[in-house]
C-alpha positions as CSV (number, residue, x, y, z in Angstrom):
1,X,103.9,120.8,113.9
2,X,105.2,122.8,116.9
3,X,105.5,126.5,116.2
4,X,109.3,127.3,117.3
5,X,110.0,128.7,120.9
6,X,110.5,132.5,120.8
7,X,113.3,133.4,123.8
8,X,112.8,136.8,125.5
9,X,115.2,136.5,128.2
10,X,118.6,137.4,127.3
11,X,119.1,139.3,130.2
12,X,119.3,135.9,132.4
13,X,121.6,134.6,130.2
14,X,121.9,135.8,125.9
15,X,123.0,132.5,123.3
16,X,126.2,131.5,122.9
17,X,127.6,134.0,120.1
18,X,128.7,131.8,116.8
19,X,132.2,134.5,117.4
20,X,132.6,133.0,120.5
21,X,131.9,129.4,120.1
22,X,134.4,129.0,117.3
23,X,137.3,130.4,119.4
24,X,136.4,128.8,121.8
25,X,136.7,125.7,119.8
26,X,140.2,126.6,118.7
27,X,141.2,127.6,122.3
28,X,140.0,123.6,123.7
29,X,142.9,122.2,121.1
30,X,145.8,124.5,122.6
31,X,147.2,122.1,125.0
32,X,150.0,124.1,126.7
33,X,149.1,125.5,130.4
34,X,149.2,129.5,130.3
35,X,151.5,130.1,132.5
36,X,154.1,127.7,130.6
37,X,157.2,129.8,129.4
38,X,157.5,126.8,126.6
39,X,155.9,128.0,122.8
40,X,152.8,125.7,124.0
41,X,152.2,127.8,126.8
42,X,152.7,131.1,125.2
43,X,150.6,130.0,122.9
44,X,147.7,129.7,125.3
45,X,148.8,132.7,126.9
46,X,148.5,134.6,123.7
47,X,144.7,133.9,123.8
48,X,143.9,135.0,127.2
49,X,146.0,137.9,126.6
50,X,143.8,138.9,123.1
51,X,141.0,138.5,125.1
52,X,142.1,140.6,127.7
53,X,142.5,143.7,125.6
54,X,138.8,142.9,123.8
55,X,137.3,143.4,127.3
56,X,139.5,146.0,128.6
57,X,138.3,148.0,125.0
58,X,134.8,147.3,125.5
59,X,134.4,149.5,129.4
60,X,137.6,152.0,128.0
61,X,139.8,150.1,130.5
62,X,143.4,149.1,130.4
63,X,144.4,145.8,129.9
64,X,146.7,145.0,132.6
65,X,143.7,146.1,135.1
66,X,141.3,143.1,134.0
67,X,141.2,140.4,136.2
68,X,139.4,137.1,135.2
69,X,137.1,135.6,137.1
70,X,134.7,132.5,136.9
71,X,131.7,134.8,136.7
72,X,130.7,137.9,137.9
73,X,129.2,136.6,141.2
74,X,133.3,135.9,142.1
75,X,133.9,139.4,140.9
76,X,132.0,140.6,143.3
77,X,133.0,138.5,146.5
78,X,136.5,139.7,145.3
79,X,135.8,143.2,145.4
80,X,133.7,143.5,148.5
81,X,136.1,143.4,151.1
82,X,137.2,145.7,154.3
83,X,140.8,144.8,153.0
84,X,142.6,146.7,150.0
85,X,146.0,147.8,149.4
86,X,147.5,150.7,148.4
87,X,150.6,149.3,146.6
88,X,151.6,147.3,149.7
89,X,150.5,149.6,152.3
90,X,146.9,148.1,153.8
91,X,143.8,150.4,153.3
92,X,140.7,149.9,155.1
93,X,137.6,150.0,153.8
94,X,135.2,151.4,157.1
95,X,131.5,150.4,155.6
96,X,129.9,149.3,152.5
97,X,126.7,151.0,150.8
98,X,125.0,149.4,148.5
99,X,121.9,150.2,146.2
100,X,118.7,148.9,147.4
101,X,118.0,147.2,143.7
102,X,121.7,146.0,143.4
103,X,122.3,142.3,142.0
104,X,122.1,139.9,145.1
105,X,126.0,139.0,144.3
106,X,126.5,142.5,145.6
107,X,123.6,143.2,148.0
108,X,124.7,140.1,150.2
109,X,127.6,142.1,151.0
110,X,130.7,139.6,150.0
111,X,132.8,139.6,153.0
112,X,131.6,142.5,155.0
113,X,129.9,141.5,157.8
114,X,125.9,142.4,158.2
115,X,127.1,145.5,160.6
116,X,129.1,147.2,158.5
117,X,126.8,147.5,155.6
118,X,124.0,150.0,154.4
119,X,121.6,150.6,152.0
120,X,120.5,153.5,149.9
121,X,117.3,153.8,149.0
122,X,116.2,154.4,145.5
123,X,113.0,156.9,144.6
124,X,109.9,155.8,143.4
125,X,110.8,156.1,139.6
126,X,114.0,153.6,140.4
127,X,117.1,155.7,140.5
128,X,119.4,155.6,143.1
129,X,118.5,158.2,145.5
130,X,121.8,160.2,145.3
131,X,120.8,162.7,148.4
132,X,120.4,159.7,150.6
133,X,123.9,159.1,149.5
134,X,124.8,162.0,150.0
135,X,123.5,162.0,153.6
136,X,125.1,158.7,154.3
137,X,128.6,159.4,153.1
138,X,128.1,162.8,155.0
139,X,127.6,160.0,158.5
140,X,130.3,157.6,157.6
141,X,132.8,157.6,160.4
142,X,136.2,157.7,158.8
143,X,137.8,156.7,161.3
144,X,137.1,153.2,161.0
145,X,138.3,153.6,157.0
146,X,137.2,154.5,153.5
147,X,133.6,153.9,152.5
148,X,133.2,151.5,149.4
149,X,129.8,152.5,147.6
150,X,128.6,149.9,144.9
151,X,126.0,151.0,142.5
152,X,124.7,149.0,139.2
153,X,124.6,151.0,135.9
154,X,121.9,149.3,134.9
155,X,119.5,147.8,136.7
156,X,118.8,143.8,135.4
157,X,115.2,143.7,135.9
158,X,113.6,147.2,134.9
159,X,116.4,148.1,132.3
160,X,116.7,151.7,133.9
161,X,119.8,153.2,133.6
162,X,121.0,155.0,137.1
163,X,123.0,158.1,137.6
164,X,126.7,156.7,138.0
165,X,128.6,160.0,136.7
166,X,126.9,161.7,139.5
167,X,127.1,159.1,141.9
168,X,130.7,158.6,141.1
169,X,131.2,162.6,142.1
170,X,129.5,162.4,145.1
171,X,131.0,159.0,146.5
172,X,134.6,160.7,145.2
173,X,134.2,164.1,147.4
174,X,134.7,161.8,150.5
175,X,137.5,160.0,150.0
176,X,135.4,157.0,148.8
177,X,135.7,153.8,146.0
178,X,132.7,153.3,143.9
179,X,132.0,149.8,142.5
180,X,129.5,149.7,139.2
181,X,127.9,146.2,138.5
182,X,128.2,146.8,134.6
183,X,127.0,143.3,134.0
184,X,123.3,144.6,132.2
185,X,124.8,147.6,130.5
186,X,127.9,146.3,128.9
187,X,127.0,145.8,124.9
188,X,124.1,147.9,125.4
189,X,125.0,151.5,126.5
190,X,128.5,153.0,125.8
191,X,130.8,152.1,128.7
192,X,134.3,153.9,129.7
193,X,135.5,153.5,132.9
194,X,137.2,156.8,133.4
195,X,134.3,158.9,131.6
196,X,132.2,157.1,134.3
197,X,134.2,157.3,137.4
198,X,133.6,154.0,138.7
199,X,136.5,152.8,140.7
200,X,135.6,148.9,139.6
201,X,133.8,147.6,137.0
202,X,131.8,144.5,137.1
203,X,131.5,142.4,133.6
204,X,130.0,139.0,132.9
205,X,130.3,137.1,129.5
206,X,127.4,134.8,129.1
207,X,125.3,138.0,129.5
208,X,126.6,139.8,126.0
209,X,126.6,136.0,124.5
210,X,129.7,134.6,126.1
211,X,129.9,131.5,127.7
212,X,128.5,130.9,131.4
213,X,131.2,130.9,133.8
214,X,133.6,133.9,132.6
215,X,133.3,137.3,134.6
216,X,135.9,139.8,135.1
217,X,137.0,142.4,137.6
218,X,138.1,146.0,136.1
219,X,140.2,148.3,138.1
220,X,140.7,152.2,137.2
221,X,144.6,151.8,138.4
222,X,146.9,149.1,139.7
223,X,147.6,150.6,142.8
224,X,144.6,150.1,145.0
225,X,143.4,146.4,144.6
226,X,141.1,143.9,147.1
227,X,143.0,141.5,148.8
228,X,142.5,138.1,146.8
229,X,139.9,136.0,147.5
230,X,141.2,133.0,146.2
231,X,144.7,132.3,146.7
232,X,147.0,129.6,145.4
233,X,149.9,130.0,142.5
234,X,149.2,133.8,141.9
235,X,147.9,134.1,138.5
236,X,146.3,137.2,137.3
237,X,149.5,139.0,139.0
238,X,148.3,137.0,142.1
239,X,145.1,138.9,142.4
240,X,143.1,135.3,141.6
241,X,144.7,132.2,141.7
242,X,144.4,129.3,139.9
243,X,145.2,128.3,136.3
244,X,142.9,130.3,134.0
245,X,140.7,128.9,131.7
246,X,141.6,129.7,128.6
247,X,138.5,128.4,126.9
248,X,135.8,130.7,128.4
249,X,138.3,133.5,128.5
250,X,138.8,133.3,124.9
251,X,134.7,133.4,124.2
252,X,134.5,136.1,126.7
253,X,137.0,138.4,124.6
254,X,135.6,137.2,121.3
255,X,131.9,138.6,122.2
256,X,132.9,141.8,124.1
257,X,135.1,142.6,120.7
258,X,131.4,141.5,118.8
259,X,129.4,143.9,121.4
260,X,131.5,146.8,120.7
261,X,131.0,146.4,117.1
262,X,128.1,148.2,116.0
263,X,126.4,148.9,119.3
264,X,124.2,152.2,118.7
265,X,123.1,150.6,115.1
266,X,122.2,147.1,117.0
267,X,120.6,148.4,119.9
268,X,118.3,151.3,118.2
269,X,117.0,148.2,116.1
270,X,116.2,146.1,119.5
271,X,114.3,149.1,120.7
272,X,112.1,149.5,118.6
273,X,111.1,145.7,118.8
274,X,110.7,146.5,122.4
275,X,108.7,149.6,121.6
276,X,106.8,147.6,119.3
277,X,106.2,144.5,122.0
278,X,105.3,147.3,124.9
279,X,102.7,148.9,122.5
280,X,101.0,145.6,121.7
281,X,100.6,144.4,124.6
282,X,99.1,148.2,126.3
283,X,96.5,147.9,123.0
284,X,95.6,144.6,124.3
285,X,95.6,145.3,127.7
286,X,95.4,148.9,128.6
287,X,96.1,148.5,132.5
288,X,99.2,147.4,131.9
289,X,101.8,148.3,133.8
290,X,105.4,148.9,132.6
291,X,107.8,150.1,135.6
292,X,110.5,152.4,134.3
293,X,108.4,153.3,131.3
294,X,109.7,157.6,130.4
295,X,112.5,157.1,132.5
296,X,116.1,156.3,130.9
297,X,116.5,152.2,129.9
298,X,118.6,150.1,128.3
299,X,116.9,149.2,124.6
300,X,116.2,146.1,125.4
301,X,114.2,145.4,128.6
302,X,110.6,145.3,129.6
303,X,109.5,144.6,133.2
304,X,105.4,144.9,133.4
305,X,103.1,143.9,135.4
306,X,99.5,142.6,134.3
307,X,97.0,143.6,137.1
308,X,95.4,140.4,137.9
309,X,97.4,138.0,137.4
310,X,100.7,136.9,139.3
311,X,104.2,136.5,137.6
312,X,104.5,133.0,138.1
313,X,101.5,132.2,136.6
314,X,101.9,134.6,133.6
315,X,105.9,133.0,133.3
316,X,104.3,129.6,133.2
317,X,101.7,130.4,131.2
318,X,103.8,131.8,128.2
319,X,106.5,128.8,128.9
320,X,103.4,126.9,127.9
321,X,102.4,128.8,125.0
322,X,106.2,128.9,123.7
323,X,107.6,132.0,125.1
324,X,110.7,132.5,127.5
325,X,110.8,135.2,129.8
326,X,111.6,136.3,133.6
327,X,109.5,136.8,136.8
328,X,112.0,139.0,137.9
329,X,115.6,137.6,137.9
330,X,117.2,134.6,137.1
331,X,119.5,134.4,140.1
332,X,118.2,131.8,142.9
333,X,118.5,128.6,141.4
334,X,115.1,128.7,139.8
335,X,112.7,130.1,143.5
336,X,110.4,132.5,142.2
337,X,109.4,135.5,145.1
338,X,108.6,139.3,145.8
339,X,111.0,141.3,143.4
340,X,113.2,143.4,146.1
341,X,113.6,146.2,142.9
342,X,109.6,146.5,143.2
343,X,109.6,146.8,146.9
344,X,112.7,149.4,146.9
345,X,110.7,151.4,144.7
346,X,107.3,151.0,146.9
347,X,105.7,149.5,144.9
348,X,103.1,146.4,145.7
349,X,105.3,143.5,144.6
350,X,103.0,140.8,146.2
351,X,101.7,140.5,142.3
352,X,105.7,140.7,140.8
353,X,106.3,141.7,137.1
354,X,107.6,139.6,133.9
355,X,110.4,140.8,132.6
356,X,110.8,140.4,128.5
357,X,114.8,140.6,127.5
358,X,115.7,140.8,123.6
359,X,119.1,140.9,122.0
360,X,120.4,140.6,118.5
361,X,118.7,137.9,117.4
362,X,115.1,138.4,118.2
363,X,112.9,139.0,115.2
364,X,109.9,141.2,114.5
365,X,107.7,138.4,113.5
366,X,108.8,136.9,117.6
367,X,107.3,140.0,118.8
368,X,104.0,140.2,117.0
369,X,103.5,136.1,118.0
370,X,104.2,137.4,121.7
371,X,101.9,140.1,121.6
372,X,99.1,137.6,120.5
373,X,100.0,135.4,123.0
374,X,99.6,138.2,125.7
375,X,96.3,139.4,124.8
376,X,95.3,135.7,124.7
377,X,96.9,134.9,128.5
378,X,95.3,138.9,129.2
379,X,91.7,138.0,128.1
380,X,92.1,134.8,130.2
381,X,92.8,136.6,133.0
382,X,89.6,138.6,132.3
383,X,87.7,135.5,131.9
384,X,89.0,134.0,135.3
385,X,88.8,136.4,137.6
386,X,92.6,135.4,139.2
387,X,93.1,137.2,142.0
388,X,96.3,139.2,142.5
């Protein structure tokens, strides 16, 4: 009988949350459209609205500064625009900097064009390098407008945790809008967007165990907004048009309530699974390579590298043995490649890394099966000979 498949990659995507499949159940029987002012529409309304205040409570947000999105990829392109508004005035935006490890939903730059974006670099042990952006802000012609800096809080394929208080400080002394890609660290490290100093928040709902397709855009104020990116009958206070759906709206405020519940218990228990899964697998192969290991992550990630043996060949060959888990990221449809985070960080990424996620669910006895499946894919390696 086939042993049961052990899934390590909840940052790609986490399970659909039982919380959030059930009201999302309940939410595919309301039949009124939201935006109905008859008691079937308010009824539907009533559920987007729940949900909104679930998610604006999980970052510290308000809830009339959550916009809905259809995932955090739109979030993004929203956000990432020369155009804002002050109230009605237009504001500028003169140039866009983004992290070299950001998300590629924020490193392609949304609707800036190539000219008017720049990166900062990060140092060796992964953190945004926050005296390059210093030195860039310090260059930025103001003239042409404000700059927008975006930095993730955490980074999706090491798990390393970057310095956005500070960032936020520095990006603040001149005149600037920070943007923080919370997608990674909402549900696994205390978030509050005015603690923080992000200008905009990032969220997405199928990574905390939402459904795919359900993101959100969170503003500090009301004020200063993007101009829309998709226009139409002006819902979401005409910052995203189209009728919402109420469904994956619904799921996305039933599992940020679910992540907010117990988080510091939840998460110290994932860590030491990961602890546990890092240490097994250095005992069975001590060259082993874990990138971000002693600096600040998320519990739940491990990105390694395995001397010897390339990431698509190590993904496949624990796909094979019954184990999911990343070569990097799971954001281009499926095309394996260099890891731009390991080339930011200048390090050889000609090899890559495999990235192990956990989450609520994983179980002790999953890691101990995945340990003995690395030392017997490790050993293989030895045996081979396979050439980086």
């Amino acid at each position: 009988m086939a042993k049961e498949r052990i899934y390590l990659d909840w940052n790609a995507t986490a399970p659909l949350m039982e919380a959030a499949r059930s009201v999302m159940v309940e939410a595919l029987a309301l039949t009124g459209n939201p935006n109905s002012v008859h008691a079937e529409g308010r009824a539907a309304r009533a559920v987007i609205e729940t949900a909104r205040r679930e998610v604006a409570a999980l970052v510290g947000a308000t809830p009339a500064n959550v916009i809905f999105t259809a995932g955090a990829t739109e979030a993004a392109n929203l956000v990432l625009t020369p155009s804002f508004r002050m109230g009605k005035a237009p504001l500028p935006i003169g140039g866009l900097y983004v992290s070299a490890i950001e998300h590629p939903a924020v490193r392609e730059g949304g609707r800036f064009a190539p000219a008017q974006i720049s990166e900062i670099p990060v140092t060796p042990a992964g953190l945004t390098d926050l005296e390059a952006l210093e030195r860039l802000l310090s260059a930025h012609d103001a003239s042409t407008g404000l700059p927008l800096v975006a930095v993730m809080a955490v980074n999706n394929e090491t798990g390393i945790i970057q310095p956005i208080q500070e960032a936020a400080q520095i990006v603040h002394r001149h005149g600037g809008l920070l943007l923080v890609d919370a997608v990674q660290a909402a549900g696994r490290i205390p978030l509050d967007l005015q603690e923080i100093g992000a200008d905009f928040l990032i969220l997405s709902a199928h990574k905390l165990g939402g459904p795919k397709g359900a993101g959100a855009l969170i503003a500090r104020g009301e004020t200063l907004m993007p101009a829309p990116l998709i226009r139409g009958g002006g819902q979401e206070k005409g910052h995203r048009a189209g009728t919402e759906n109420v469904a994956t709206i619904a799921g996305f405020g039933a599992v940020a309530a679910w992540a907010r519940a117990g988080l510091e218990a939840r998460n110290a228990a994932i860590g030491t699974l990961r602890d546990r899964l890092e240490q097994g697998m250095r005992s069975a192969a001590p060259d082993l390579v874990i990138h971000g290991e002693g600096i600040a992550r998320v519990a739940n990630t491990s990105f390694f590298t395995l001397p010897g043996l390339k990431a698509e060949t190590g993904q496949i060959a624990f796909d094979l043995e019954g184990v999911a888990l990343s070569a990097g990221a799971a954001c281009s449809s499926g095309k394996l490649g260099a890891s731009h985070v390991l080339t930011a960080m200048g390090q050889d990424a000609k090899t890559g890394a495999l990235r192990t996620s956990l989450g609520a669910a994983t179980t002790e006895g999953e890691i101990d099966r995945t340990v003995e499946i690395f030392a017997k894919i490790a050993g293989r390696r030895k045996i081979s000979g396979e050439a980086a």
